[in-house]
Backbone as JSON Lines, residues from 0, in Angstrom:
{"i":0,"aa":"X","n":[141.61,256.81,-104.36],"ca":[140.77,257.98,-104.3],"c":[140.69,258.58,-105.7]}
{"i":1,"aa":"X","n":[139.86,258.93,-105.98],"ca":[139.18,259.65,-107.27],"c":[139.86,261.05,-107.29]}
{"i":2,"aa":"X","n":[140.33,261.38,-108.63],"ca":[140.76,262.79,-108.48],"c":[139.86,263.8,-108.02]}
{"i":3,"aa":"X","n":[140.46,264.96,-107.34],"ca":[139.72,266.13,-107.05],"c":[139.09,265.49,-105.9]}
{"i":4,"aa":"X","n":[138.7,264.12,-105.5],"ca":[138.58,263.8,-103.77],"c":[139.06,264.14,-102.22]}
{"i":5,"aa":"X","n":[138.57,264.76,-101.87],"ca":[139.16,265.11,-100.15],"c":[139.11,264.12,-99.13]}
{"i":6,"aa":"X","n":[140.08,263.75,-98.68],"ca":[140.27,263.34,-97.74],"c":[140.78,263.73,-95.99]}
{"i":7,"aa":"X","n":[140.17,263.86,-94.95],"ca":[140.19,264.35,-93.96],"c":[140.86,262.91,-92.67]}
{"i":8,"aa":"X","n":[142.4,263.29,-92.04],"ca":[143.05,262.1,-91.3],"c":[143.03,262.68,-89.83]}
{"i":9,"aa":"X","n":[143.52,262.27,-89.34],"ca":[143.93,262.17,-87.87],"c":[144.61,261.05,-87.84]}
{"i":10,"aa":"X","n":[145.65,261.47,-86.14],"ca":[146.34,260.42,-85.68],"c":[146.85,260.45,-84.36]}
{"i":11,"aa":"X","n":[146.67,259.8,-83.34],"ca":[147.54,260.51,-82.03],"c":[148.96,260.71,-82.22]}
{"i":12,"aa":"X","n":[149.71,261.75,-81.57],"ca":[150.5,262.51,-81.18],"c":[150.95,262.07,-79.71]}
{"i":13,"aa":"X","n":[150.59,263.49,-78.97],"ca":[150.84,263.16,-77.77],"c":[152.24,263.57,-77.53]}
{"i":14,"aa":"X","n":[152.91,264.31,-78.15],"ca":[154.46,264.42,-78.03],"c":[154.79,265.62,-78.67]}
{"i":15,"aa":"X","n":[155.77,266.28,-77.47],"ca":[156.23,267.86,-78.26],"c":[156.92,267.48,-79.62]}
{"i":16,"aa":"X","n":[156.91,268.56,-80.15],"ca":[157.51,268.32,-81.29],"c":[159.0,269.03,-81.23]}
{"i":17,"aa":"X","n":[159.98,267.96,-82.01],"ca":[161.33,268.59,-81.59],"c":[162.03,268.31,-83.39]}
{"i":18,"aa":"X","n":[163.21,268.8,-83.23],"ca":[163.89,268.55,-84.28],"c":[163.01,269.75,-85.73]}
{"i":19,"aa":"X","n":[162.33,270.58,-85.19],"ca":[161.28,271.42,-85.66],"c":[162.52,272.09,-86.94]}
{"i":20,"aa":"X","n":[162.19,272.35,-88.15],"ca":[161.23,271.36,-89.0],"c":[161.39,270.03,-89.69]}
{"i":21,"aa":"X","n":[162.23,269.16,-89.05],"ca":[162.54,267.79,-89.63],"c":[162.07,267.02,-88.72]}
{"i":22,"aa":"X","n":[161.03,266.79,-88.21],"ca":[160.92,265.75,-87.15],"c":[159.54,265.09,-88.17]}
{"i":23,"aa":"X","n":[160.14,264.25,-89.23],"ca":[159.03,264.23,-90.11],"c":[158.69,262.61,-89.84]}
{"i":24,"aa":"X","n":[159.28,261.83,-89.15],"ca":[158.92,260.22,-88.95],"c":[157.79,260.04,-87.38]}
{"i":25,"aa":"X","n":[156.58,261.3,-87.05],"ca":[155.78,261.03,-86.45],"c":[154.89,261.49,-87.25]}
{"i":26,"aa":"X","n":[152.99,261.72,-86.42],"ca":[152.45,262.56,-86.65],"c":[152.39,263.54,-86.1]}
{"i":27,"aa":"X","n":[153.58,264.68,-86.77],"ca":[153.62,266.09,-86.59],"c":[153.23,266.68,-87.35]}
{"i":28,"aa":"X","n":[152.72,267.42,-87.52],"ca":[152.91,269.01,-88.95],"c":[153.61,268.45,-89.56]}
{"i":29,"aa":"X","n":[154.56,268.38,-89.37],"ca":[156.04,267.87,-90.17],"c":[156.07,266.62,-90.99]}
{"i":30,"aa":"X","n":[155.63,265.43,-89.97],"ca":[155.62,264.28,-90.99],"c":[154.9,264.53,-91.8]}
{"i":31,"aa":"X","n":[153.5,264.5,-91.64],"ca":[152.05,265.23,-92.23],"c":[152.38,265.78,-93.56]}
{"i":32,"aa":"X","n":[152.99,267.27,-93.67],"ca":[153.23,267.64,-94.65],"c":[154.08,267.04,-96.0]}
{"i":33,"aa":"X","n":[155.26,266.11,-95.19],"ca":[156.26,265.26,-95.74],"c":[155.58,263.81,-96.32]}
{"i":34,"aa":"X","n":[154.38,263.45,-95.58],"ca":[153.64,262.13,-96.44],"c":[153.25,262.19,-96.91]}
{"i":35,"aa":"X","n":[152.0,263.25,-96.96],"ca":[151.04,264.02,-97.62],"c":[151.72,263.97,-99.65]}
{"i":36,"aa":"X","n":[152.53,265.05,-99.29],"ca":[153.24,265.54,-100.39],"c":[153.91,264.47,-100.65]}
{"i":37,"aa":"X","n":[154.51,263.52,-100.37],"ca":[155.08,262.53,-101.1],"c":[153.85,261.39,-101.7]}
{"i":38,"aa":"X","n":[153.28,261.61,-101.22],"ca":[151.78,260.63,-101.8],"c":[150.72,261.54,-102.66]}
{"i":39,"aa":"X","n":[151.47,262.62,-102.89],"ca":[150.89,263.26,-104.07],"c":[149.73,264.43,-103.67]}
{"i":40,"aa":"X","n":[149.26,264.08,-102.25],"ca":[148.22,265.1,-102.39],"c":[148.52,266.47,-101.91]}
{"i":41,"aa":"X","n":[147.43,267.48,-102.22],"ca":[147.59,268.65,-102.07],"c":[146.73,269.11,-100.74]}
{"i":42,"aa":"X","n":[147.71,269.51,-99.28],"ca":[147.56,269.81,-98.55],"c":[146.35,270.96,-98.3]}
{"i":43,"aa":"X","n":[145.26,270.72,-98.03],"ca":[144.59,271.94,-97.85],"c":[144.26,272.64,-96.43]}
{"i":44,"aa":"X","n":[144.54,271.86,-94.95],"ca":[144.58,272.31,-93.89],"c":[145.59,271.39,-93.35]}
{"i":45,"aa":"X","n":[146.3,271.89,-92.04],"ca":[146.3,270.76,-90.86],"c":[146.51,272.02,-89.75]}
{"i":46,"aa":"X","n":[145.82,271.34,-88.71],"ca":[145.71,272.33,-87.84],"c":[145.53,271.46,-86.23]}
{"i":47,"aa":"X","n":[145.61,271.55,-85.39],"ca":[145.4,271.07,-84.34],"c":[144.07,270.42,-83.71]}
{"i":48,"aa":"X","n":[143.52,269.37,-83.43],"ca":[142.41,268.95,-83.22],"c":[141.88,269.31,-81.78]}
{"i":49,"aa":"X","n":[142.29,269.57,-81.06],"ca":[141.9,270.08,-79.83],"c":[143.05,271.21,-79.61]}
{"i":50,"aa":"X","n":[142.77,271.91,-78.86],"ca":[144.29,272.79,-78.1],"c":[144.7,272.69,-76.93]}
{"i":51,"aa":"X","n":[145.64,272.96,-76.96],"ca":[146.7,272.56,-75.17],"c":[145.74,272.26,-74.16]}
{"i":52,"aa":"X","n":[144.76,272.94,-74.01],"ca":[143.95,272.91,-72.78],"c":[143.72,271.18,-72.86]}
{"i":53,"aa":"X","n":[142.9,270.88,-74.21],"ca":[142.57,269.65,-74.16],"c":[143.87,268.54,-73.79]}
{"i":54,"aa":"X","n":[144.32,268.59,-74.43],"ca":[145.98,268.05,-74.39],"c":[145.7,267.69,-73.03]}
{"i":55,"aa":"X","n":[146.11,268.3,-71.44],"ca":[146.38,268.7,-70.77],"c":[145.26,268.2,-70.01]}
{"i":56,"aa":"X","n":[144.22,268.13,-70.16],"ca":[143.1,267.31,-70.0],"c":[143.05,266.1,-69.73]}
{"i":57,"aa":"X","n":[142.91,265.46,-71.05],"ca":[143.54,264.23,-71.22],"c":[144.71,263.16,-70.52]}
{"i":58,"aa":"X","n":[145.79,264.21,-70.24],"ca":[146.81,263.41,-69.29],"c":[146.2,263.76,-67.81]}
{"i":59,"aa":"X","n":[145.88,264.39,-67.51],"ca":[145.29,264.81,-65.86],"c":[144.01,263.43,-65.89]}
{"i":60,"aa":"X","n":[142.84,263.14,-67.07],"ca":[142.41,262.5,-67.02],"c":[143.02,261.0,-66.85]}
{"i":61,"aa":"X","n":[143.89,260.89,-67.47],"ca":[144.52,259.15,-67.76],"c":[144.99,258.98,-66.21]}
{"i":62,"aa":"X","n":[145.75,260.21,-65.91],"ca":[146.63,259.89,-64.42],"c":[145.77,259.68,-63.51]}
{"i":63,"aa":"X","n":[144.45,260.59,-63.46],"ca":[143.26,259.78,-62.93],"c":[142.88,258.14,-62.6]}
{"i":64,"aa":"X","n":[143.03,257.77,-64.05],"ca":[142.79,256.62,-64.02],"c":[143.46,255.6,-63.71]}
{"i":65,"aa":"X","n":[144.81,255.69,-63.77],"ca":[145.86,254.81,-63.92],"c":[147.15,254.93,-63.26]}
{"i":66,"aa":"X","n":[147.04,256.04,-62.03],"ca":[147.52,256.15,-60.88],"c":[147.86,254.86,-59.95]}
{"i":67,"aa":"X","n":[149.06,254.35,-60.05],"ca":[148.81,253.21,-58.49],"c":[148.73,253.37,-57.54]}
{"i":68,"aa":"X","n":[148.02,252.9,-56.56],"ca":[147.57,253.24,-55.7],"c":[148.03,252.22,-54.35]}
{"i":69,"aa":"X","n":[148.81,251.25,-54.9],"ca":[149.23,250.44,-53.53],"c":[150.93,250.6,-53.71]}
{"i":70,"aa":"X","n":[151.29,250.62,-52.33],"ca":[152.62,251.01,-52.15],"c":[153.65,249.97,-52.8]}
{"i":71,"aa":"X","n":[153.75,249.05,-52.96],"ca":[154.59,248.33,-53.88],"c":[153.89,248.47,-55.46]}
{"i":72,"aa":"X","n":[153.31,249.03,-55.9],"ca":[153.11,249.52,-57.46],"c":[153.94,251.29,-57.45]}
{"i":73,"aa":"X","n":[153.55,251.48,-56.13],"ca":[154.18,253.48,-56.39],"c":[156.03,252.74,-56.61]}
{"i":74,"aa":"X","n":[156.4,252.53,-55.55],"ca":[157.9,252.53,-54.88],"c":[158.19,251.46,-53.92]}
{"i":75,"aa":"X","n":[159.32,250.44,-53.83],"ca":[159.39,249.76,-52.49],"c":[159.72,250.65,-51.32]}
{"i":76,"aa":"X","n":[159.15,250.28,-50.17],"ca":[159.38,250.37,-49.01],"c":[158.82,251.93,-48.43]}
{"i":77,"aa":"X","n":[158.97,252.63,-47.48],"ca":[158.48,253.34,-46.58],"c":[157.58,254.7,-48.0]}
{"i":78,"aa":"X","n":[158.66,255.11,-48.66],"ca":[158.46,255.62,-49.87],"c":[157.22,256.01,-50.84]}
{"i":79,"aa":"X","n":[156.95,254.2,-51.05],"ca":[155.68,254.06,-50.81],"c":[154.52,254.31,-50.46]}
{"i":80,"aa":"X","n":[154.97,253.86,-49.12],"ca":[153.89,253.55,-48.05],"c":[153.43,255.33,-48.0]}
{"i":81,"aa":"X","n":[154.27,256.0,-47.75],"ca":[154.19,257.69,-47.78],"c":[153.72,258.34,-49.22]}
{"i":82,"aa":"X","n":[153.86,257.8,-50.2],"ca":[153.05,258.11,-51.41],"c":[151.76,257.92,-51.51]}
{"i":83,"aa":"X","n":[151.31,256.67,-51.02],"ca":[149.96,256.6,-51.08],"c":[149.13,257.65,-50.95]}
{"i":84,"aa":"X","n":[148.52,257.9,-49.68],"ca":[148.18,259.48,-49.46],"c":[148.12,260.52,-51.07]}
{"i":85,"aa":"X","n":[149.24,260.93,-50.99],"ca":[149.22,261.44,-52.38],"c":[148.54,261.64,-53.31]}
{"i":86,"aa":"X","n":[148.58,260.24,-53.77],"ca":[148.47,259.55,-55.08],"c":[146.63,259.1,-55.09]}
{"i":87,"aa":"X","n":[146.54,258.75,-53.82],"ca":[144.81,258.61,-53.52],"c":[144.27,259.94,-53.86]}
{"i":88,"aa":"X","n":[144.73,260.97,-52.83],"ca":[143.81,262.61,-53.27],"c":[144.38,262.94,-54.51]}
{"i":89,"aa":"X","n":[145.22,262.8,-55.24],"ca":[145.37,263.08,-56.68],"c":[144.75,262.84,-57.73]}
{"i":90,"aa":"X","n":[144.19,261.34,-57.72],"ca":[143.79,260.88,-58.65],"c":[142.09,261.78,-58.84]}
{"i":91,"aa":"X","n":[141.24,262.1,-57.52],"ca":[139.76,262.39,-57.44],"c":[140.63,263.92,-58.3]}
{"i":92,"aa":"X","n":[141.12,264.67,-57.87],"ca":[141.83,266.03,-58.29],"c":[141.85,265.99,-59.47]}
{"i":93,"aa":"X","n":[142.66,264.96,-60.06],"ca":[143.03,265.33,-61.42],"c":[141.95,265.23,-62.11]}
{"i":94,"aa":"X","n":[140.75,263.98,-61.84],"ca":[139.5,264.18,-62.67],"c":[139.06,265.18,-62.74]}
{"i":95,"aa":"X","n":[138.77,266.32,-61.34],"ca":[138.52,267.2,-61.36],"c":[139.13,268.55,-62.38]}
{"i":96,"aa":"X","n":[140.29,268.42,-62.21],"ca":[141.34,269.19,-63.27],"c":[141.05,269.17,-64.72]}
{"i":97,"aa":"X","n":[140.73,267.83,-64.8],"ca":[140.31,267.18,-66.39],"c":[139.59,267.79,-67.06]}
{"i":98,"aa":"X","n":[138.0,268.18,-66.04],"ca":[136.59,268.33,-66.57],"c":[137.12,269.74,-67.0]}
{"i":99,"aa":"X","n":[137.47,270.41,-66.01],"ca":[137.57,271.93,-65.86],"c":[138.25,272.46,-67.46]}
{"i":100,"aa":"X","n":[139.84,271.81,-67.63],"ca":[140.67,271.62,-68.81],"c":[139.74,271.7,-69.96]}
{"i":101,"aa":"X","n":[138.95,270.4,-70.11],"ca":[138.14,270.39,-70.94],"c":[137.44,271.1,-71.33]}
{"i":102,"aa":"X","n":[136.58,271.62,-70.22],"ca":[135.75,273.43,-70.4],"c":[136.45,274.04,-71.29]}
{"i":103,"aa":"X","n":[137.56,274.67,-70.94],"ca":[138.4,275.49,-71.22],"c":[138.64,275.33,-72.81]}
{"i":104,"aa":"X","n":[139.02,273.88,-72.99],"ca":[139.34,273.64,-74.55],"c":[137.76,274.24,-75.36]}
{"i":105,"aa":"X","n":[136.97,273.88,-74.48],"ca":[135.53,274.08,-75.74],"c":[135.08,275.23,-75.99]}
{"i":106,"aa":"X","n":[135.59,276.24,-74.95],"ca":[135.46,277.68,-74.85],"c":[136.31,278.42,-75.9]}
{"i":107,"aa":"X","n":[137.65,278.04,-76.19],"ca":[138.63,278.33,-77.32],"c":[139.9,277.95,-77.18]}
{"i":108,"aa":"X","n":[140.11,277.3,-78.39],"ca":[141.35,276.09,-78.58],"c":[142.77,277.28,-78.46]}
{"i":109,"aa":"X","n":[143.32,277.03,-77.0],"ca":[144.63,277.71,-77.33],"c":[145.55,276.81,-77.59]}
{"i":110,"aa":"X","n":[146.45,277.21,-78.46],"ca":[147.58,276.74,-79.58],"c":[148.43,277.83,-79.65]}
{"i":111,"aa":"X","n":[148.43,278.62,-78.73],"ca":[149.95,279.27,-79.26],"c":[151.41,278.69,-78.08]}
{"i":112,"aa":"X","n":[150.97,278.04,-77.52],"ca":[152.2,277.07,-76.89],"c":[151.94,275.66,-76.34]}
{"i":113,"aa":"X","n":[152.91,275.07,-76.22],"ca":[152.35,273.29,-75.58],"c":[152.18,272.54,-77.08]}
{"i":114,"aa":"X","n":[151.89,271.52,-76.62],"ca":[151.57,270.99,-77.99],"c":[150.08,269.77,-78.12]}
{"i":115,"aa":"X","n":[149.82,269.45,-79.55],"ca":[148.41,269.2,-79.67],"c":[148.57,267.51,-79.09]}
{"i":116,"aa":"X","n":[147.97,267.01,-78.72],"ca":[147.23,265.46,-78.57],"c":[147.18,265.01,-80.15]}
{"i":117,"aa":"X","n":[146.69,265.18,-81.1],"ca":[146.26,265.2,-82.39],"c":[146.62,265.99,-83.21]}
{"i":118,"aa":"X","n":[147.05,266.07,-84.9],"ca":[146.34,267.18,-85.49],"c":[145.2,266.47,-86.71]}
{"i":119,"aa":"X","n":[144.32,267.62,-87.11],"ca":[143.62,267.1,-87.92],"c":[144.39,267.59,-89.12]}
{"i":120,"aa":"X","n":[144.58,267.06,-90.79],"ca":[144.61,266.88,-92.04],"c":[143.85,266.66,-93.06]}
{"i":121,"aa":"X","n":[143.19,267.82,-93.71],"ca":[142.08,267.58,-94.73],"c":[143.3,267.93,-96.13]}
{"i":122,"aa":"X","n":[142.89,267.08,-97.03],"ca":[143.84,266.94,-97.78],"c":[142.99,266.35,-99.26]}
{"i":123,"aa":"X","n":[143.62,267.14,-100.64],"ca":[142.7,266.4,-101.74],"c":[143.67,265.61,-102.99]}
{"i":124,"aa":"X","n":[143.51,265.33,-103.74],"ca":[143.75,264.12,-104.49],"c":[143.62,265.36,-105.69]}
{"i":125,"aa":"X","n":[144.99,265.53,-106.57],"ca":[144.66,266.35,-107.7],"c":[144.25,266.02,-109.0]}
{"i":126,"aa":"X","n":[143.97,266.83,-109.65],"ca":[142.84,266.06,-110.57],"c":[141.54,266.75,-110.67]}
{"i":127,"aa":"X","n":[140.83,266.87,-111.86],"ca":[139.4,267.6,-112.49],"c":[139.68,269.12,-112.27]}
């Protein structure tokens, strides 16, 4: 990159952040700031790419999708067989949950608890 160049990253997440402020070997804030700065550039945002709502979305969406639905994928035996039910009206629900979530994120990103899916990193290259 050319000095005085910006560069803008992302990366999935997906995971609270712990060990707060050393949890620098993901993409957290933390690593972020710790790679960033060791690769020389000068941090100019990072901030969350969606907020909790979305977050929250997203997994209601996946469980949607990827729910099992036959009794030897839930649990062996009766267990099972009694999960199904469940796990069938859950999955139409959670899509439903999803869309709604989603609303919510586009209306205004809350971030003051939970944690992000993503963050975004705009970042420049020093120099000129």
């Amino acid at each position: 990159m050319k000095p005085g160049g910006t560069m803008i990253c992302t990366a999935p997440l997906f995971y609270e952040e712990h060990e707060r402020p050393y949890d620098f070997y993901r993409y957290t804030q933390f690593g972020w700031r710790f790679m960033m700065k060791e690769a020389g550039f000068e941090i100019l945002e990072i901030d969350w790419m969606e907020g909790y709502f979305g977050t929250v979305a997203y997994q209601l969406e996946t469980a949607a999708k990827y729910l099992p639905t036959r009794p030897h994928q839930v649990v062996p035996g009766i267990l099972g067989w009694s999960a199904v039910p469940v796990v069938a009206l859950s999955r139409p629900l959670f899509g439903l949950l999803a869309r709604f979530f989603y609303a919510l994120d586009e209306q205004g990103r809350y971030t003051k608890s939970g944690f992000p899916k993503n963050y975004v990193v705009i970042v420049r290259k020093p120099g000129l």
